[in-house]
C-alpha positions in Angstrom: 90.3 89.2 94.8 93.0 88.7 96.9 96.0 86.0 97.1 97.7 87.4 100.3 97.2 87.5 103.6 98.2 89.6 107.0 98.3 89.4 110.5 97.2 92.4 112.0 99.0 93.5 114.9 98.6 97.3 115.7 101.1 99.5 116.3 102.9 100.0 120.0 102.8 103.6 121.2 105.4 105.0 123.9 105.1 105.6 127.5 105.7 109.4 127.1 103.6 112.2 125.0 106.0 115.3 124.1 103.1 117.7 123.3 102.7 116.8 119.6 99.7 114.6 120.2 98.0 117.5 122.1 99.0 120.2 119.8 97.3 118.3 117.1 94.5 117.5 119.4 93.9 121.3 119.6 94.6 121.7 115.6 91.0 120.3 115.4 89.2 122.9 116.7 91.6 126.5 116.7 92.0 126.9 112.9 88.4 126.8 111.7 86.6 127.2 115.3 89.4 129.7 117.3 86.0 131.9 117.3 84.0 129.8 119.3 86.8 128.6 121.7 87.4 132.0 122.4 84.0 132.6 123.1 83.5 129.4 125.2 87.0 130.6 126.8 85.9 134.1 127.5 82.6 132.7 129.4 84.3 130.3 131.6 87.0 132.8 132.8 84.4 135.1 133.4 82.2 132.6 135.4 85.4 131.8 137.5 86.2 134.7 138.1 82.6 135.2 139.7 83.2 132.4 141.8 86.0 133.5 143.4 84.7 137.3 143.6 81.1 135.7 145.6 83.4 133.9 148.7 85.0 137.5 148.8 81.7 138.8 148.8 80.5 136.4 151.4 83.5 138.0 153.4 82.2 141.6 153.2 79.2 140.6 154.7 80.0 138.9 157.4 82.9 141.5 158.3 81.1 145.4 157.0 77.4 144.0 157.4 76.5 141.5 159.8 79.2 142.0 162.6 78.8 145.4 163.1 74.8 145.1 162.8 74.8 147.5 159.0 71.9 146.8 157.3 72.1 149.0 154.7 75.5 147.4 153.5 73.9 144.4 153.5 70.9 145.0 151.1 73.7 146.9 149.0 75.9 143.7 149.2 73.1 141.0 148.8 72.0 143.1 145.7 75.1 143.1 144.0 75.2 139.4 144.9 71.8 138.4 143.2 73.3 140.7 140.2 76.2 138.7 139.3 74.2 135.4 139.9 71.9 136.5 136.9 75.1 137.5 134.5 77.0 134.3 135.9 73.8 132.0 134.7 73.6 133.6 131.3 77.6 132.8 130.8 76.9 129.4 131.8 74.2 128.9 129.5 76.9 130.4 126.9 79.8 128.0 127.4 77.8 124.9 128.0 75.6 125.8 124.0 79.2 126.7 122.4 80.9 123.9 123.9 78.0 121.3 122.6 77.9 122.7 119.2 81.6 122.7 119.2 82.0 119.2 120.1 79.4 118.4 117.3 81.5 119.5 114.4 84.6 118.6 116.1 83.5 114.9 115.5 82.4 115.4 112.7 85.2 117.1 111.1 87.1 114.1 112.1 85.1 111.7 111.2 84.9 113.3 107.6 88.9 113.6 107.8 88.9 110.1 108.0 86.7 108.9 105.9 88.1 111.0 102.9 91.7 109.8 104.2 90.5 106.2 103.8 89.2 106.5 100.5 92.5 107.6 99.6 94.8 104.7 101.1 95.6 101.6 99.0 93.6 98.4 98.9 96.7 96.9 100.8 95.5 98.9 104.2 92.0 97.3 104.0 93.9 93.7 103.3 95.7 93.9 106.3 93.5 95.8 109.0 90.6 95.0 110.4 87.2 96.4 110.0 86.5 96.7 113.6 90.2 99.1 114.5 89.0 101.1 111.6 85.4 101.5 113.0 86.6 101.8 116.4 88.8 105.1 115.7 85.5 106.6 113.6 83.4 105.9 116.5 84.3 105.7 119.7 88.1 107.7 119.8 86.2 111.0 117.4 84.5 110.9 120.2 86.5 111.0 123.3 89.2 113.7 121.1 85.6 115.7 121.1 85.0 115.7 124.9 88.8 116.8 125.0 88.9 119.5 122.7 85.1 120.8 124.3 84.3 119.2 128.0 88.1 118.9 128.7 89.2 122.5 127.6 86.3 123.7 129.7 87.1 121.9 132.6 90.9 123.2 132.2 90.4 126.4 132.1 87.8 126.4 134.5 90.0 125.0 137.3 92.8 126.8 136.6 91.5 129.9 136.6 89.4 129.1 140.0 93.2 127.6 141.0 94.5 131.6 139.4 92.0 133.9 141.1 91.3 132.1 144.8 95.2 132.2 145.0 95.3 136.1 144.6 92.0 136.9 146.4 94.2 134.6 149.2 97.0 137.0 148.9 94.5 140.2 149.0 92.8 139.0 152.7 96.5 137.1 154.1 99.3 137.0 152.2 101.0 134.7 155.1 98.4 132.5 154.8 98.4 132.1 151.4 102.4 130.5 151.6 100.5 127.3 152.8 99.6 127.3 148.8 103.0 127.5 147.8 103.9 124.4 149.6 100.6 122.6 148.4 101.0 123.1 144.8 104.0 121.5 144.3 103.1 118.9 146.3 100.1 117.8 143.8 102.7 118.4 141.1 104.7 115.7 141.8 101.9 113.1 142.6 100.6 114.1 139.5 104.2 113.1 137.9 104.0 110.0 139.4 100.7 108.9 138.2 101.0 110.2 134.5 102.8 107.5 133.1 101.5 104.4 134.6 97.7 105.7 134.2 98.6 106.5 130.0 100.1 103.5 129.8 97.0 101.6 131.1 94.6 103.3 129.2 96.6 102.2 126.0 96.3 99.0 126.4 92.7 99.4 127.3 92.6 101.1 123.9 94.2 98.6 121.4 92.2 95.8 123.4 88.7 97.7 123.0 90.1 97.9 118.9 90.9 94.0 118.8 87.5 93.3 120.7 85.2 95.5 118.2 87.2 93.5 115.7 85.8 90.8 117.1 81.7 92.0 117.3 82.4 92.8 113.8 83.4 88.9 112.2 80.9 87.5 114.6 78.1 89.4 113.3 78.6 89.6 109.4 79.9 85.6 109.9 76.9 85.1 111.6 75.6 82.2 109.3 78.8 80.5 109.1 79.1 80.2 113.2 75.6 79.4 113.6 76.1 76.4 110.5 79.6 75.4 112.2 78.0 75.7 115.7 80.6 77.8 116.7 78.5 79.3 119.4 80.8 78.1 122.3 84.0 78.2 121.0 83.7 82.4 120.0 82.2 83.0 123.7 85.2 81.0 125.1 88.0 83.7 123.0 85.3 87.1 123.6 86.0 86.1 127.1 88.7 85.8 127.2 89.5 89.3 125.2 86.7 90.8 127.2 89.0 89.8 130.5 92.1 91.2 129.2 89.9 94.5 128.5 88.7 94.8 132.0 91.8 94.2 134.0 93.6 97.0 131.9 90.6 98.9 132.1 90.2 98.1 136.2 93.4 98.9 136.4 93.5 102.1 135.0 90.5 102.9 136.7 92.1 102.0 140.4 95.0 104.1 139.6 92.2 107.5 138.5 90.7 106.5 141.6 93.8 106.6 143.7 95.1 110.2 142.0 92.0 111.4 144.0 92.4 110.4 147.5 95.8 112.1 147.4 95.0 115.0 145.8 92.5 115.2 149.0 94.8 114.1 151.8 97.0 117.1 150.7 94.1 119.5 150.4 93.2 117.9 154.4 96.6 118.5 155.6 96.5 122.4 153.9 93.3 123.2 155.7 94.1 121.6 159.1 97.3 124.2 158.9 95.0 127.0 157.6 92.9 126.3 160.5 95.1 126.6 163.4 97.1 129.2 161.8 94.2 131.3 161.6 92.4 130.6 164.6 95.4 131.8 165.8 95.7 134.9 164.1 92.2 135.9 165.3 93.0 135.7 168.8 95.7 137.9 168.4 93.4 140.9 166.8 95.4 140.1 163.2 92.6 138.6 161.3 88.9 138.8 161.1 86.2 135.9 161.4 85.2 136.5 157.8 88.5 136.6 156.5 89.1 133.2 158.0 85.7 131.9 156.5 87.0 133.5 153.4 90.1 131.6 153.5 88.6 128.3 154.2 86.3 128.4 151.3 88.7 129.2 149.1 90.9 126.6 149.9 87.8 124.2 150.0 87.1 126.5 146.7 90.9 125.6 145.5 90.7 121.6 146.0 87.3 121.0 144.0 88.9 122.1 141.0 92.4 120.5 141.7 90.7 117.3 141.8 88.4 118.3 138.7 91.6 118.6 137.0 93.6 115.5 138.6 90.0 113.8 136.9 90.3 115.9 133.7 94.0 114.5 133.5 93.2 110.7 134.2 90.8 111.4 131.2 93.5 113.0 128.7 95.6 109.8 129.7 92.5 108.1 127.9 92.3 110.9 124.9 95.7 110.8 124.3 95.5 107.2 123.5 92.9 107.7 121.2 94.5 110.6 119.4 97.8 108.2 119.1 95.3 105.5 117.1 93.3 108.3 115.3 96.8 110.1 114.1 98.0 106.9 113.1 95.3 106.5 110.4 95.2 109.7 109.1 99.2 109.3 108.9 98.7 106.2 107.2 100.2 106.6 103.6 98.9 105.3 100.7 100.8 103.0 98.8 100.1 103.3 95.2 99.9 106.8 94.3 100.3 109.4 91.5 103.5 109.9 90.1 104.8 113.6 89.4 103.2 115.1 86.4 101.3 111.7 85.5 98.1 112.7 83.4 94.9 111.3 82.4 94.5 108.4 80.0 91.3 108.8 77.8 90.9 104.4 76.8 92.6 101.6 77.8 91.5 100.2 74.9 94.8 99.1 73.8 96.8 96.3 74.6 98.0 95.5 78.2 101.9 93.5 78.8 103.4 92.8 81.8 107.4 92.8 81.3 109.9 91.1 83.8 106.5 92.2 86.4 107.8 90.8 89.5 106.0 91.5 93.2 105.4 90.4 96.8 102.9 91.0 99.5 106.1 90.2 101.8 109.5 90.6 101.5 111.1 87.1 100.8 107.9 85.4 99.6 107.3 86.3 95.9 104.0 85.6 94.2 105.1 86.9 90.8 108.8 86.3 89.4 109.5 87.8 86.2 105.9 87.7 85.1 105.9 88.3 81.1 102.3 88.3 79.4 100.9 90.7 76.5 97.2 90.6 76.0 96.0 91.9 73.3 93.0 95.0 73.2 89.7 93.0 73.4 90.7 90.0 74.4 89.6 87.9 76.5 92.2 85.8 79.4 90.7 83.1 81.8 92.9 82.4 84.7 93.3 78.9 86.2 95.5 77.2 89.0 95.2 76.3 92.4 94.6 78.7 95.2 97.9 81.0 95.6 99.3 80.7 92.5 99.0 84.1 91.9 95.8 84.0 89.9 94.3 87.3 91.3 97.7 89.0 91.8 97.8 89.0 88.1 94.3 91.1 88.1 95.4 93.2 90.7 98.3 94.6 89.0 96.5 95.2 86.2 93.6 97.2 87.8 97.0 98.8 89.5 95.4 98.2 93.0 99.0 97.1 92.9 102.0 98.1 91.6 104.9 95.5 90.7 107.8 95.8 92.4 110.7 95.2 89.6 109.5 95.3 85.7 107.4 97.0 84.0 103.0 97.2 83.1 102.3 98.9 80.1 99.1 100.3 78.0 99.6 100.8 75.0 103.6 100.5 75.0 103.5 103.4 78.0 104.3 102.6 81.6 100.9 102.7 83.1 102.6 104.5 86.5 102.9 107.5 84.1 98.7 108.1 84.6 96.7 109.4 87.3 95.1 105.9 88.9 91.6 108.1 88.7 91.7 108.1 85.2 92.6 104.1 84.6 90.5 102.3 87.5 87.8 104.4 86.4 87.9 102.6 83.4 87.9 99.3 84.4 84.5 97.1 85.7 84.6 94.5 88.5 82.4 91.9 89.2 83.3 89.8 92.8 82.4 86.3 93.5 80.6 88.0 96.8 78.7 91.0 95.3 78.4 93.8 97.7 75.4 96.0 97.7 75.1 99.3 99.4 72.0 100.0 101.4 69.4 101.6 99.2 67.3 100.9 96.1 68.1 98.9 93.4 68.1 101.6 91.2 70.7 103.2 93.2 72.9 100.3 93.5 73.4 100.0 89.3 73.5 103.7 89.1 76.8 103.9 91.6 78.2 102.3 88.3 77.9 106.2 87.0 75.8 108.3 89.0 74.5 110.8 86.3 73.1 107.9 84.6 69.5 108.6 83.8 66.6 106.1 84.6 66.5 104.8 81.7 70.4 104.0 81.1 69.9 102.1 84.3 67.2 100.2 83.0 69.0 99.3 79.7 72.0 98.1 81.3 69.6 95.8 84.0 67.8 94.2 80.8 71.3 93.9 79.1 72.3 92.4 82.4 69.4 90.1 82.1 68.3 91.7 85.4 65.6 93.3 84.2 63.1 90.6 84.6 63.3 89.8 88.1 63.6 93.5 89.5 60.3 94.2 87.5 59.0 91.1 89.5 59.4 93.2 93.3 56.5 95.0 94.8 58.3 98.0 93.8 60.6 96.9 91.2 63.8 99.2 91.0 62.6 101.0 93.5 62.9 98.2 96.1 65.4 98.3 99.3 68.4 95.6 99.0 68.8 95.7 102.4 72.5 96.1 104.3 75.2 94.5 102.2 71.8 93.4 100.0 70.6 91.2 102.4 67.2 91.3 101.2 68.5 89.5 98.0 69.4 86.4 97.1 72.9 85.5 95.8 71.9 85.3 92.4 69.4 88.5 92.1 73.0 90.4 94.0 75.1 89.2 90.9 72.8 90.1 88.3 72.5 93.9 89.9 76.6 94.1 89.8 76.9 93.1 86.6 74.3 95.5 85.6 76.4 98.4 87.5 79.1 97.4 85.7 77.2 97.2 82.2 76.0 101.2 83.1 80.0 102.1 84.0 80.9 100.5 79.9 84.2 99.9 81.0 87.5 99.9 79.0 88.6 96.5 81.0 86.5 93.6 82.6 87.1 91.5 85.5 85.2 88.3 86.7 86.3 87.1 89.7 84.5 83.7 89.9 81.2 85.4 89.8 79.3 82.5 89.0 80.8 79.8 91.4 77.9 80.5 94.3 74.8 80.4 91.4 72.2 78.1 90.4 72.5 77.1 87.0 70.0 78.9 85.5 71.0 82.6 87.0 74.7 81.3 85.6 72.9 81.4 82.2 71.5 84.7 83.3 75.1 86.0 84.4 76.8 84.1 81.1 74.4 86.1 79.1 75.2 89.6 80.7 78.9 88.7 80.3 79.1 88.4 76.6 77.6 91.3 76.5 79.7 93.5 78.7 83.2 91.7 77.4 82.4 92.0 73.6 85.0 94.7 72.2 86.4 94.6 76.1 89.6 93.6 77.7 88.5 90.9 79.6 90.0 88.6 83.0 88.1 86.0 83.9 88.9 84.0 87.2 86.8 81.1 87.4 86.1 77.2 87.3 82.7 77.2 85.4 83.6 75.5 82.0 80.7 77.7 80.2 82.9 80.7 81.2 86.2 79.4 80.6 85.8 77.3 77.0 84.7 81.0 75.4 88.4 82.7 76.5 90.4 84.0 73.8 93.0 81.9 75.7 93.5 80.4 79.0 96.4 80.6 81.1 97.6 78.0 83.9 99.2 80.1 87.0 100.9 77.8 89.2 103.9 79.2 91.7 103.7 82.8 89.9 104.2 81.6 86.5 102.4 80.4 83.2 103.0 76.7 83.1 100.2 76.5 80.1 98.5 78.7 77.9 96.3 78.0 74.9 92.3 77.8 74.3 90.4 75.4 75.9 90.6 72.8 73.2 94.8 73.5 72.6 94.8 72.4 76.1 92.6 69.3 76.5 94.5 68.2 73.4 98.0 68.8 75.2 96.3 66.7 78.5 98.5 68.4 81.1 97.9 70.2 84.3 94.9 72.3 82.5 93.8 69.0 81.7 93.8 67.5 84.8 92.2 70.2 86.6 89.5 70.0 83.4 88.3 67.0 84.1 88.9 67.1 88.3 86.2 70.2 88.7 84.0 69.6 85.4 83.9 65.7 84.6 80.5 65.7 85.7 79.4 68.8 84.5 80.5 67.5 81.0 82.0 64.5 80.5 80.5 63.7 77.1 82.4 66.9 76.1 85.3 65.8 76.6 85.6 62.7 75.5 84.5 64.1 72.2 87.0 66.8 72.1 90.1 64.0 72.8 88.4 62.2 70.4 88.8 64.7 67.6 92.6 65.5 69.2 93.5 61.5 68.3 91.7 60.7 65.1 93.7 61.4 62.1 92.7 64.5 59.7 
């Protein structure tokens, strides 16, 4: 039911992150979870601290027990020792349960965010972005924002604190020693620096490319039948591969750049512990150090490096997060286009009669589909729409369901502006039935009862039997308890027809729309459907977009749409009698459904009363 079309082409993010994206990366967990990442927090600086306080422990011993031969220290050393091990395992069994819960409901906080955001956003965001971008941020980027917000934080805070405590336990054995850090740290600053930039900006390409190339899974598996009928095999390998490429090179690239951050951060660490090395060896053979405070020193630094490169590897990865965030951010951001006005209220019926005055509206500026659109229909009619493709035939429907709104002039129910009510209340009201039914995965029984859930079983078998449905659901192994499949798969085209219409017989709404549901039917489930129709659209406001003639000759009146106007209007007969476009379009798409019909109906145009 659409006449428009857009080329997706997703947004361009910046080389530089100001703190925003990760302040609203951390919004997803401290509001409602501050509890638990205190808690997670509180382990891991406690389990750092441990690990510095055992290398200064490890100093003791060598220096009070082993070197001067007391025993008795070292039971009471090795003892404390094997205590702190026991607390230190408990704490990490702590962080690593909080931080796996955590990243659980972090995802799935988000994932709830934006699914109730999408359900939100105008049927203009799903015409011009792809499935695959959509279910690439649900999937994939929740997930790597998770690891962030959980494995990320942990790792942070983790290595800095190792970085926080080894630093002062360096000060506490050799506080001339320690300057070596002071030269190191800013050091690893700056190569950081360096790196930032050029690893984010890698990653985001990586990013939109992995988007464009689940895109691209998507359309190849629902279009399935069509490439295999088109043999289209080769040709879709050929592009994959060549979207696949342009997703490894930014992803190698990125990755060689991670890799490189490493082999600095270690070459600096190297240079620090030769230094440490010779200055201390030095130091003990002037009386002005111990062996153990050397030891000491060395495994801290060693101590210091691990979790300078854990973080140089945590950053690389936040490079990749951020990325994501940017992408999830800018659907949740995403504002709807059609919304509620101020102090709009509920309509109880559109049961009166619809006009569209001066309507005028565009998909894109400069290429109008409607231009000054006028058209009253009255309550209970019943309006076919004809015309070639992009005439503005489903536009037309659009705006009235209010999927759209028009962009100058006016669409009014009932002589009132129909901006002035909620959009709940009037597409609420109004039943659809597509050319390509869509069936959610369940039972049949489900399916006709999303028409209105609180439907009872047998309102749902009413409205299948007024839906002429009724028959071949009760012919299933376990009639309306049988599984459509995905999409109803596991029906035919016909059987998925008859099951919308009967949803929209249960929903009894104010307004009806056919959207050339019978054009992909044999003839006898078009009976079926024709049936069901007059059913649903007697008393109803009805639009009817199709080329059947069965459907078309019972309109109230038929309208031509041709370059977003009305070049005819009449009922079928007015307008075989008037043999213009309608006419001509008559006889090109139904000549052999009905010629005889025709020619009778000119015949009774031409012979005098």
């Amino acid at each position: 039911m659409s006449d428009e079309y857009y080329e997706f082409e997703e947004e361009e993010f910046t080389t530089q992150f100001n703190g925003k994206t990760i302040k609203r990366i951390a919004q997803q967990a401290w509001p409602r979870y501050w509890k638990w990442v205190a808690g997670f927090v509180s382990l891991v600086a406690l389990v750092s601290f441990q690990d510095s306080l055992f290398t200064y422990i490890s100093k003791l011993i060598i220096d009070e027990a082993i070197v001067p031969g007391n025993t008795q220290r070292l039971y009471q050393l090795i003892s404390l020792y094997g205590s702190l091990i026991l607390v230190q395992s408990a704490a990490v069994f702590g962080f690593i349960y909080l931080c796996g819960i955590l990243g659980q409901r972090i995802q799935y906080d988000m994932r709830q965010q934006m699914f109730n955001h999408l359900q939100e956003l105008s049927l203009s965001y799903y015409s011009r972005t792809p499935v695959g971008w959509i279910m690439s941020r649900v999937t994939s980027d929740a997930s790597r924002i998770a690891d962030l917000v959980t494995w990320g934080t942990l790792d942070i805070v983790w290595g800095t604190l190792n970085l926080l405590t080894a630093l002062v336990f360096m000060i506490i054995i050799n506080w001339q020693l320690a300057l070596v850090m002071a030269f190191v740290m800013p050091t690893l600053v700056i190569i950081g620096t360096i790196f930032k930039r050029k690893i984010l900006v890698e990653f985001r390409k990586a990013r939109k490319l992995n988007s464009k190339l689940t895109g691209v899974y998507n359309e190849n598996i629902t279009g399935v039948r069509v490439v295999k009928a088109l043999t289209r095999e080769e040709k879709n390998l050929e592009e994959f591969d060549g979207m696949a490429t342009s997703l490894y090179r930014a992803a190698y690239r990125a990755a060689w750049l991670s890799a490189l951050f490493l082999p600095m951060v270690q070459l600096v660490g190297a240079v620090a512990l030769g230094a440490i090395i010779w200055y201390g060896g030095w130091q003990i053979q002037l009386g002005a150090m111990s062996v153990g405070s050397l030891q000491a020193f060395i495994s801290y630094l060693t101590f210091m490096l691990f979790p300078i490169q854990e973080l140089a590897r945590v950053y690389a990865e936040m490079q990749n997060s951020v990325a994501s965030a940017e992408r999830i951010f800018s659907l949740i951001d995403a504002e709807p286009e059609i919304v509620d006005r101020p102090n709009a209220t509920a309509i109880d019926s559109l049961r009166h009669d619809l006009t569209f005055d001066h309507v005028t509206f565009y998909y894109e500026e400069n290429k109008p589909v409607l231009t000054d659109f006028n058209l009253t229909i009255k309550q209970g009619e019943t309006i076919a729409l004809v015309g070639p493709t992009g005439g503005g035939k489903s536009t037309i429907v659009n705006l009235a369901c209010r999927f759209y709104e028009p962009k100058a002039g006016e669409i009014r129910i009932g002589g009132t502006d129909y901006t002035r009510f909620t959009l709940e209340s009037i597409q609420s009201k109004i039943g659809v039935v597509l050319q390509t039914p869509h069936l959610f995965s369940g039972s049949i029984r489900d399916n006709i009862r999303y028409g209105r859930l609180n439907a009872t079983d047998e309102e749902v078998e009413e409205a299948a039997k007024l839906a002429h449905a009724h028959e071949f659901i009760m012919q299933m192994a376990k009639g309306y308890d049988e599984e459509v499949g995905e999409g109803g798969g596991l029906l035919s085209t016909g059987q998925k027809q008859l099951i919308s219409l009967a949803r929209a017989v249960l929903a009894q709404p104010d307004i009806f729309v056919m959207d050339e549901a019978t054009s992909s039917v044999d003839t006898l489930t078009e009976a079926l459907i024709q049936q069901g129709m007059e059913t649903l659209m007697h008393g109803r406001t009805s639009f009817v977009i199709a080329h059947r003639l069965s459907t078309i000759r019972r309109a109230n009146r038929i309208l031509v749409i041709e370059n977003g106007g009305i070049s005819e209007i009449g009922t079928h007969d007015e307008l075989i009698r008037q043999r213009g476009h309608y006419y001509n379009l008559y006889t090109q798409q139904f000549h052999r459904e009905s010629q005889q019909e025709i020619d009778q109906v000119f015949e009774q145009a031409v012979v005098p009363a």
